[in-house]
GUKOLMI-555757 format. One line per 5 residues: their letters; for each residue x, y, z of N, C-alpha, C, O, CB. Coordinates in nm, 2 decimals, always signed. Atoms other than C-alpha are relative to their C-alpha. Last residue first. Glycine has a CB too. Layout:
% GUKOLMI-555757
a	X,Y,Z,X,Y,Z,X,Y,Z,X,Y,Z,X,Y,Z | ...;
END
This chain:
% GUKOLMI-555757
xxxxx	+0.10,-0.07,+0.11,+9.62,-7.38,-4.04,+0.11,-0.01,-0.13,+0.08,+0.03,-0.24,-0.04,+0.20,+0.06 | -0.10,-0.14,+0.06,+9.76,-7.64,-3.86,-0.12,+0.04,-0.07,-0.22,+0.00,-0.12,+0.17,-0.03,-0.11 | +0.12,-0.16,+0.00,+9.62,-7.92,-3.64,+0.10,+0.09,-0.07,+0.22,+0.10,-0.04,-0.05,+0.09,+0.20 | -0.05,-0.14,+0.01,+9.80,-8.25,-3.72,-0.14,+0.09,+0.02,-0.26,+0.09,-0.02,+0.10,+0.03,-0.17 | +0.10,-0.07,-0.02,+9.68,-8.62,-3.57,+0.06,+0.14,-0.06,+0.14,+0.16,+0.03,-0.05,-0.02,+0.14;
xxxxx	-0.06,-0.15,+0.03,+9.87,-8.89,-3.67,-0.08,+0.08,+0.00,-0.17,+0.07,-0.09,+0.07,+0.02,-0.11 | +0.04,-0.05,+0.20,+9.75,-9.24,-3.62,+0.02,+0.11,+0.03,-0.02,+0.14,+0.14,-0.17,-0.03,-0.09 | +0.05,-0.11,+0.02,+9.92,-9.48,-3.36,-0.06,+0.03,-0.11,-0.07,-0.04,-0.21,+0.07,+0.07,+0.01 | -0.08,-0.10,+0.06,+9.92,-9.84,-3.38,-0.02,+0.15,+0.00,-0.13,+0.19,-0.06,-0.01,-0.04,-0.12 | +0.01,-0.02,+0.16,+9.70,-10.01,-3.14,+0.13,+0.05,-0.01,+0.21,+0.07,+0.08,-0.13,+0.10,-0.08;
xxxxx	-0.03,-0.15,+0.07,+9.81,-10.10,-2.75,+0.01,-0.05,-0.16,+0.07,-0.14,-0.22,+0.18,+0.07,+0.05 | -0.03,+0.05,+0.12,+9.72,-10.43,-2.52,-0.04,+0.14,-0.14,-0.15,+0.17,-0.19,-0.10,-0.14,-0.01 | +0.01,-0.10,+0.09,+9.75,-10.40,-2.18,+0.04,-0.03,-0.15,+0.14,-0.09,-0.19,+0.09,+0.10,+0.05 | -0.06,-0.07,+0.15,+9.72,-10.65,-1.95,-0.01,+0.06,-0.06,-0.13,+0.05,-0.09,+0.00,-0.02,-0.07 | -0.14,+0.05,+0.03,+9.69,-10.69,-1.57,+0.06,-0.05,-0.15,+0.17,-0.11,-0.17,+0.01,-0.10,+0.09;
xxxxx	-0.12,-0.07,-0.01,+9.41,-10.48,-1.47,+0.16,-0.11,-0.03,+0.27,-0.08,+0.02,-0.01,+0.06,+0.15 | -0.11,+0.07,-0.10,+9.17,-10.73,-1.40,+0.15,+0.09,+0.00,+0.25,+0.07,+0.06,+0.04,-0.19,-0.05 | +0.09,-0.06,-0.14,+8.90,-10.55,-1.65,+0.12,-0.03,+0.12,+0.15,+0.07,+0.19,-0.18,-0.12,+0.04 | +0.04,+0.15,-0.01,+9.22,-10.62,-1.93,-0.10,+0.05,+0.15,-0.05,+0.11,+0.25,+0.17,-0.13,+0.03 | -0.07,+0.04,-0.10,+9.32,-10.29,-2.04,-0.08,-0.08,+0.06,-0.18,-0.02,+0.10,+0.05,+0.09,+0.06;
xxxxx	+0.07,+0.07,-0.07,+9.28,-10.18,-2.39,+0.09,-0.07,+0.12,+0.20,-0.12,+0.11,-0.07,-0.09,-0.08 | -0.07,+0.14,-0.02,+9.49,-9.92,-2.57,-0.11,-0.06,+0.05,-0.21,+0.01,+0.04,+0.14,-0.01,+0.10 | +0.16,+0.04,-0.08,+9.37,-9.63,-2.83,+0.12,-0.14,+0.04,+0.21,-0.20,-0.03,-0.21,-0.04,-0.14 | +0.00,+0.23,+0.02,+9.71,-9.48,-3.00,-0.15,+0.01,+0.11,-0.19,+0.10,+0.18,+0.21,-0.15,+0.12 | +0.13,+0.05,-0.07,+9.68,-9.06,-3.09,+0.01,-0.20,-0.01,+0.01,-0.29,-0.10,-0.16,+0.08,-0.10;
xxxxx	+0.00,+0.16,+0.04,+10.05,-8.95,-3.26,-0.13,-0.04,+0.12,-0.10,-0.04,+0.24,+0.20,-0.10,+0.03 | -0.03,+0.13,-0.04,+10.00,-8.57,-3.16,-0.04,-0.11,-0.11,-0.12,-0.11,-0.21,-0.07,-0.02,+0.12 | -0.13,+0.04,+0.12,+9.90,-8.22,-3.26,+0.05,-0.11,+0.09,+0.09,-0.08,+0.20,+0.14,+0.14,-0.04 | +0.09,+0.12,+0.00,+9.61,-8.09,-2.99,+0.11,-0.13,-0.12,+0.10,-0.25,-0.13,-0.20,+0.06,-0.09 | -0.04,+0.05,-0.12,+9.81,-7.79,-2.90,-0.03,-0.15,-0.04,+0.06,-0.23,+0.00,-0.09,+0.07,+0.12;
xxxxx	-0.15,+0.05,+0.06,+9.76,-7.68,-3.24,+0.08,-0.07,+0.09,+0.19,-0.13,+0.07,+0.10,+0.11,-0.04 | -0.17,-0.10,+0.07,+9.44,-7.65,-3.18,+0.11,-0.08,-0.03,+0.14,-0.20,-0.06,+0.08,+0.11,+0.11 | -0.18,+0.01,-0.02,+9.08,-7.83,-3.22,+0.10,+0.07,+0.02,+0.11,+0.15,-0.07,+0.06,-0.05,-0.08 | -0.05,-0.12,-0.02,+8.73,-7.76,-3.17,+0.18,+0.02,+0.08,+0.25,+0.05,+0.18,-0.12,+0.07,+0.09 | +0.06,-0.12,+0.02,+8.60,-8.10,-3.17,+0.07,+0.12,+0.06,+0.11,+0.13,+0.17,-0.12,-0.01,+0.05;
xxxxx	-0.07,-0.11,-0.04,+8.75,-8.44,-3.14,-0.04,+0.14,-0.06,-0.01,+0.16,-0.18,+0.12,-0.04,-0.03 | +0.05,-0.12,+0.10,+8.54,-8.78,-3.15,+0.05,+0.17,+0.04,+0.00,+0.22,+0.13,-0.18,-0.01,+0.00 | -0.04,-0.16,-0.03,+8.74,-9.04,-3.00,-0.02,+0.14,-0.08,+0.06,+0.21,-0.14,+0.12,+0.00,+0.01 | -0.01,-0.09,+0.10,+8.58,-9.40,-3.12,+0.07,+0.10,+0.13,+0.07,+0.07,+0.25,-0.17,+0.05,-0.10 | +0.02,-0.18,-0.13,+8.59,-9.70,-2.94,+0.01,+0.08,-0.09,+0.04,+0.04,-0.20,+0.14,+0.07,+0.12;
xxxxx	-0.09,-0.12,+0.07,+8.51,-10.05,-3.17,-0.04,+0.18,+0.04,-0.13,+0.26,+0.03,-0.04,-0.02,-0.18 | -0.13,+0.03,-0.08,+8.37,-10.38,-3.10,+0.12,+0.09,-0.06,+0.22,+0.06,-0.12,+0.03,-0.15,-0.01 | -0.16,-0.01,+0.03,+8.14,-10.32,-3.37,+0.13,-0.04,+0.07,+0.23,-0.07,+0.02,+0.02,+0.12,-0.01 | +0.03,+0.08,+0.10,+7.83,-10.43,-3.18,+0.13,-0.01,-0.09,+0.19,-0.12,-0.10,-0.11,+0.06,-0.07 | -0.04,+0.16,-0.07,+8.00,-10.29,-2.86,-0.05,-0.08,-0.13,+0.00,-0.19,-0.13,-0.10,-0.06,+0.16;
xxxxx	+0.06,+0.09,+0.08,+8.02,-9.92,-3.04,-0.01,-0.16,+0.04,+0.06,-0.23,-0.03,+0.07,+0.01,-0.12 | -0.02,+0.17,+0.06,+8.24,-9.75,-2.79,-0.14,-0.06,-0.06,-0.24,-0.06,+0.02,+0.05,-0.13,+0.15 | +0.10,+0.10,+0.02,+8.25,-9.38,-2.72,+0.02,-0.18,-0.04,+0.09,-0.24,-0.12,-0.08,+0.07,-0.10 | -0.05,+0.16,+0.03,+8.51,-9.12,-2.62,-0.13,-0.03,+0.02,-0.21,+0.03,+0.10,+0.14,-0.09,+0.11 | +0.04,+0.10,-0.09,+8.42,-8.74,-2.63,-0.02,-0.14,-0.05,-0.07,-0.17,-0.16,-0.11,+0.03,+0.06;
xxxxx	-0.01,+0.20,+0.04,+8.64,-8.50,-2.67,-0.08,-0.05,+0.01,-0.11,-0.04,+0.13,+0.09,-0.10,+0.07 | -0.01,+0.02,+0.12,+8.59,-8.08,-2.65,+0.01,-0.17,-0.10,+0.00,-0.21,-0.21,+0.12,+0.08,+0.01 | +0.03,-0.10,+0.10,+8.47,-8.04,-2.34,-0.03,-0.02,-0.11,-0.14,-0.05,-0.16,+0.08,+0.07,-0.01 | +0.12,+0.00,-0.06,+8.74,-8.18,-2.14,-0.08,+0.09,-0.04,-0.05,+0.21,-0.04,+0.02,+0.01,+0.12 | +0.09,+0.01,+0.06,+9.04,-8.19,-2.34,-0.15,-0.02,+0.01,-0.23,-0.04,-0.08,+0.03,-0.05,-0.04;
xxxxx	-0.02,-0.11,+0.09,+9.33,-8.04,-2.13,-0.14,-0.01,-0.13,-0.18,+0.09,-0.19,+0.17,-0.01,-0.07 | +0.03,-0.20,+0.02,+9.18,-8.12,-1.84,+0.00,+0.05,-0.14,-0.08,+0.12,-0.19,+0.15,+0.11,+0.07 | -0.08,-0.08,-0.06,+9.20,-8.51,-1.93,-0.04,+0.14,-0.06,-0.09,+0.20,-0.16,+0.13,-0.05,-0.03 | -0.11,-0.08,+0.11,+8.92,-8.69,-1.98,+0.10,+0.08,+0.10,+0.08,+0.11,+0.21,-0.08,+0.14,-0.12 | -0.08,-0.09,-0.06,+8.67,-8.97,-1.77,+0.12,+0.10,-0.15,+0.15,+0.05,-0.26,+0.10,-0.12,+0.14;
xxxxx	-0.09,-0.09,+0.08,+8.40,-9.16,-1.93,+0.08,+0.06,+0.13,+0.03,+0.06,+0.24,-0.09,+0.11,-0.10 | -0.02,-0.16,-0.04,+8.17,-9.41,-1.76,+0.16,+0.01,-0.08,+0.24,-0.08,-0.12,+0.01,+0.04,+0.21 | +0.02,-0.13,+0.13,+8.06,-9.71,-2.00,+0.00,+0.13,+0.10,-0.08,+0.22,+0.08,-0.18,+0.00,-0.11 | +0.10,-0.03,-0.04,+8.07,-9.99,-1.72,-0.05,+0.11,-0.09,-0.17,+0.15,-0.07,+0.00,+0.02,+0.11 | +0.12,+0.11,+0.08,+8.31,-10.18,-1.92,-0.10,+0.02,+0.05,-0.19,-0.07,+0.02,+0.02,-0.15,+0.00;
xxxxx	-0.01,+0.12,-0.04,+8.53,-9.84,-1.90,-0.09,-0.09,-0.01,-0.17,-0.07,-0.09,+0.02,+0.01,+0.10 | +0.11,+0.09,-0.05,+8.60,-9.60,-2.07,-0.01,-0.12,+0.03,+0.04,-0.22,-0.03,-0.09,+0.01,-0.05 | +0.08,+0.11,-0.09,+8.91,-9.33,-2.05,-0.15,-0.06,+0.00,-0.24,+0.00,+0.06,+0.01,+0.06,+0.13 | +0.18,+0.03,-0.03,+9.01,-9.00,-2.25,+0.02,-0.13,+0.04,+0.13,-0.16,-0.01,-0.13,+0.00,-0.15 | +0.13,-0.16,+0.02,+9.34,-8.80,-2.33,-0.13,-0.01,+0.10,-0.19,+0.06,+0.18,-0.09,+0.01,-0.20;
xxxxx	+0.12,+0.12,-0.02,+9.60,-9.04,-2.14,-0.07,+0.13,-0.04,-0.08,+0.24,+0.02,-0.03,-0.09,+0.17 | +0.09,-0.02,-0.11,+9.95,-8.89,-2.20,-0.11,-0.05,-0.03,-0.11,-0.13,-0.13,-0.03,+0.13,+0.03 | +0.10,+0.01,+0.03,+10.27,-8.99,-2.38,-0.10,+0.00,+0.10,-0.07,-0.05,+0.20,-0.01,-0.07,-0.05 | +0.02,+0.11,-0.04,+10.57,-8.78,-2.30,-0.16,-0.03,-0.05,-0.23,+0.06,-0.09,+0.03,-0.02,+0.15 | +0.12,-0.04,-0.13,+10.66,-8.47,-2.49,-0.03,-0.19,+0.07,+0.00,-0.28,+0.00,-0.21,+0.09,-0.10;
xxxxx	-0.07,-0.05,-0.06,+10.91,-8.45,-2.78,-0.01,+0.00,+0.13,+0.07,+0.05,+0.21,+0.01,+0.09,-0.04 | -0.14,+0.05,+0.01,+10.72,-8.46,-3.03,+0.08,+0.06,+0.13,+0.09,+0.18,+0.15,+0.07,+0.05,-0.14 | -0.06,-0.13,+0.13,+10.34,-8.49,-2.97,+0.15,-0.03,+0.04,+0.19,-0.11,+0.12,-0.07,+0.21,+0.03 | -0.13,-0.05,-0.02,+10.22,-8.81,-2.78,+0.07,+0.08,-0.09,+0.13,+0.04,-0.19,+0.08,-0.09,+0.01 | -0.05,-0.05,+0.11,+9.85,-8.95,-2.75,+0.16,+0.07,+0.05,+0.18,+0.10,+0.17,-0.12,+0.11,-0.07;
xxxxx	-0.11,-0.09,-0.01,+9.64,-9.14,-2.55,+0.07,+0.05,-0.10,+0.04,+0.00,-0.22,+0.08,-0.04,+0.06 | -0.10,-0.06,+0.11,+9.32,-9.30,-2.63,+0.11,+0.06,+0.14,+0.09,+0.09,+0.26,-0.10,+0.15,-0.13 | -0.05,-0.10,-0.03,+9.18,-9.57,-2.33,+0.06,+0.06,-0.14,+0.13,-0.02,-0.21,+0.09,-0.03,+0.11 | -0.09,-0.05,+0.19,+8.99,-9.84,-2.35,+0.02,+0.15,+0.01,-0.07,+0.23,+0.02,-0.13,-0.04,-0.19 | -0.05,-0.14,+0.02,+8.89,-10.07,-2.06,+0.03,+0.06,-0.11,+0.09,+0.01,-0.21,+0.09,+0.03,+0.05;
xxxxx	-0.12,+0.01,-0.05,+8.72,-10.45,-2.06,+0.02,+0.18,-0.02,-0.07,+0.24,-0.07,+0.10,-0.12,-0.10 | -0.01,+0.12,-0.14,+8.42,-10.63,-2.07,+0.12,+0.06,+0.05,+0.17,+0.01,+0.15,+0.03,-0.20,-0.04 | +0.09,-0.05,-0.06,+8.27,-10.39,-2.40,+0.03,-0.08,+0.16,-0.07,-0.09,+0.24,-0.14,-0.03,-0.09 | -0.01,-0.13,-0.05,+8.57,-10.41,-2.57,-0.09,+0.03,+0.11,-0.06,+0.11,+0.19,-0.01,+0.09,-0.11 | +0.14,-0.05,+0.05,+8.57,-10.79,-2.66,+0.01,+0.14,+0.11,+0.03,+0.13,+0.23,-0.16,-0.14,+0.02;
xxxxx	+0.09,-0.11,-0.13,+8.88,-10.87,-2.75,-0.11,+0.01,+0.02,-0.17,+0.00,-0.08,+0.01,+0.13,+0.01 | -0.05,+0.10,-0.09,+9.02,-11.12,-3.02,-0.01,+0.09,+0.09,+0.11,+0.12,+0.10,+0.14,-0.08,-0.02 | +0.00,+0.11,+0.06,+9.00,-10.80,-3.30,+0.03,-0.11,+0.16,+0.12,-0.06,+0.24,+0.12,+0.00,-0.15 | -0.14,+0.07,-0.09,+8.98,-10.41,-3.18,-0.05,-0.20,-0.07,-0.16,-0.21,-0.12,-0.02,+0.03,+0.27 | +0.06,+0.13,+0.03,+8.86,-10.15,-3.42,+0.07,-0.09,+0.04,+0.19,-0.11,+0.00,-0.02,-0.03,-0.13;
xxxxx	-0.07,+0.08,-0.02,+8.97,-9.81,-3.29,-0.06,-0.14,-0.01,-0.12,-0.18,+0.09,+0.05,+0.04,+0.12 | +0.12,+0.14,+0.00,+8.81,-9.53,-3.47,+0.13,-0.10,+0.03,+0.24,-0.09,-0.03,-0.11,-0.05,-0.19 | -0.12,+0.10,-0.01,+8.96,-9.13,-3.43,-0.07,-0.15,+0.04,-0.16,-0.16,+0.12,+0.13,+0.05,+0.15 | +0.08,+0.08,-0.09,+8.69,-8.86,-3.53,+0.09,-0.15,-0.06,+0.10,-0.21,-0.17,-0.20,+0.02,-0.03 | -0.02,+0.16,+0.03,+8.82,-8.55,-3.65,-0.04,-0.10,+0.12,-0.05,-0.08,+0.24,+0.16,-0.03,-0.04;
xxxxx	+0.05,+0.09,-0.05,+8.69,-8.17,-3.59,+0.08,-0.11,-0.06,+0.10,-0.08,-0.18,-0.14,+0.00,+0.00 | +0.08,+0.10,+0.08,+8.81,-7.83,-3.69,-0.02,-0.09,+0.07,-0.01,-0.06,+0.19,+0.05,-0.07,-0.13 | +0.12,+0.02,-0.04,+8.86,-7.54,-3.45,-0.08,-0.12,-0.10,-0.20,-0.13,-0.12,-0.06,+0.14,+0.01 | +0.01,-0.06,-0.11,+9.25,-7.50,-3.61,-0.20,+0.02,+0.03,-0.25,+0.08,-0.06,+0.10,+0.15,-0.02 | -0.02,-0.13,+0.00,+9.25,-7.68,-3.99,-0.02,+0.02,+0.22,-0.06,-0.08,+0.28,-0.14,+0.10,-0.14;
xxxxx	+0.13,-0.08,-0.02,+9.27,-8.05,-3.96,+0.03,+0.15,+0.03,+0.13,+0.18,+0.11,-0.08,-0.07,+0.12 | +0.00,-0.13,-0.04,+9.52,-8.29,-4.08,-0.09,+0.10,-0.03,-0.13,+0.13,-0.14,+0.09,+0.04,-0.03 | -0.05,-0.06,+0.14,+9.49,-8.65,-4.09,+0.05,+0.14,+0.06,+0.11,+0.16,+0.17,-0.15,+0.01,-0.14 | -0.07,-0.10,+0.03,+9.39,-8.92,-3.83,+0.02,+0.10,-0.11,+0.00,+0.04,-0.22,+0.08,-0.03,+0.03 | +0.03,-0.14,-0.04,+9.10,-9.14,-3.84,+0.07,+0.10,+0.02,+0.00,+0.20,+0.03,-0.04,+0.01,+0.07;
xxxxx	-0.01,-0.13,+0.16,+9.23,-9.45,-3.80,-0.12,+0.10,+0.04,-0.19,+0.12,+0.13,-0.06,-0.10,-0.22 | +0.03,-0.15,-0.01,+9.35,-9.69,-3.55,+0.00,+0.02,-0.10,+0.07,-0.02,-0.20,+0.08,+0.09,+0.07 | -0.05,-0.05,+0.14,+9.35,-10.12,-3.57,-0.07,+0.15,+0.04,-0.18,+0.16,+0.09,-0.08,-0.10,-0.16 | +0.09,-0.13,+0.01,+9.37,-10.28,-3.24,+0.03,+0.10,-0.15,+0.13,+0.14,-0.20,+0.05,+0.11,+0.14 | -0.05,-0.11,+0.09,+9.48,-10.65,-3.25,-0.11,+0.10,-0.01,-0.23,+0.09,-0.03,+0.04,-0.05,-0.16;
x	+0.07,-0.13,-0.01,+9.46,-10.92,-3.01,+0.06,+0.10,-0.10,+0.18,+0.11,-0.11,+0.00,+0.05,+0.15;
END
């Protein structure tokens, strides 16, 4: 299994980026997929959540402003991110989690900066 992340860079304060997780030997649409992310210093947290029923769940802090999607033809989640801050500054990884709950299988991060 392999998750390939991109879409990171650096984005001015209320900009937008849109994070693409292209998964290989999976099939996304049977199974969970979760972004998280981890600024310095901070533990890693769970931004957004879907599942192989396609409901969404977010965390507080991005509710609103995120919203996770999966492409099943592609076999590939997106996290489209809108009206950003500085708050928002993290390493973003997309994982998958086996419908049965008992594997997890984590991309590479991709670097997210907000600055003006």
């Amino acid at each position: 299994v392999q998750l390939q992340a991109s879409g990171g860079g650096l984005v001015q304060p209320g900009g937008s980026l849109r994070l693409s997780c292209a998964a290989s030997g999976i099939i996304l649409s049977i199974n969970i997929q979760n972004w998280y992310r981890q600024a310095p210093g901070k533990q890693r947290e769970m931004v957004a959540i879907i599942t192989h029923g396609g409901s969404t769940d977010y965390a507080d802090s991005v509710k609103g402003r995120f919203t996770i999607s999966r492409d099943n033809a592609k076999n590939t989640v997106y996290l489209q991110m809108n009206n950003l801050t500085p708050e928002d500054t993290a390493v973003y990884y997309c994982n998958v989690v086996s419908r049965d709950l008992r594997t997890t299988y984590w991309g590479q991060g991709t670097q997210v900066t907000v600055s003006s």
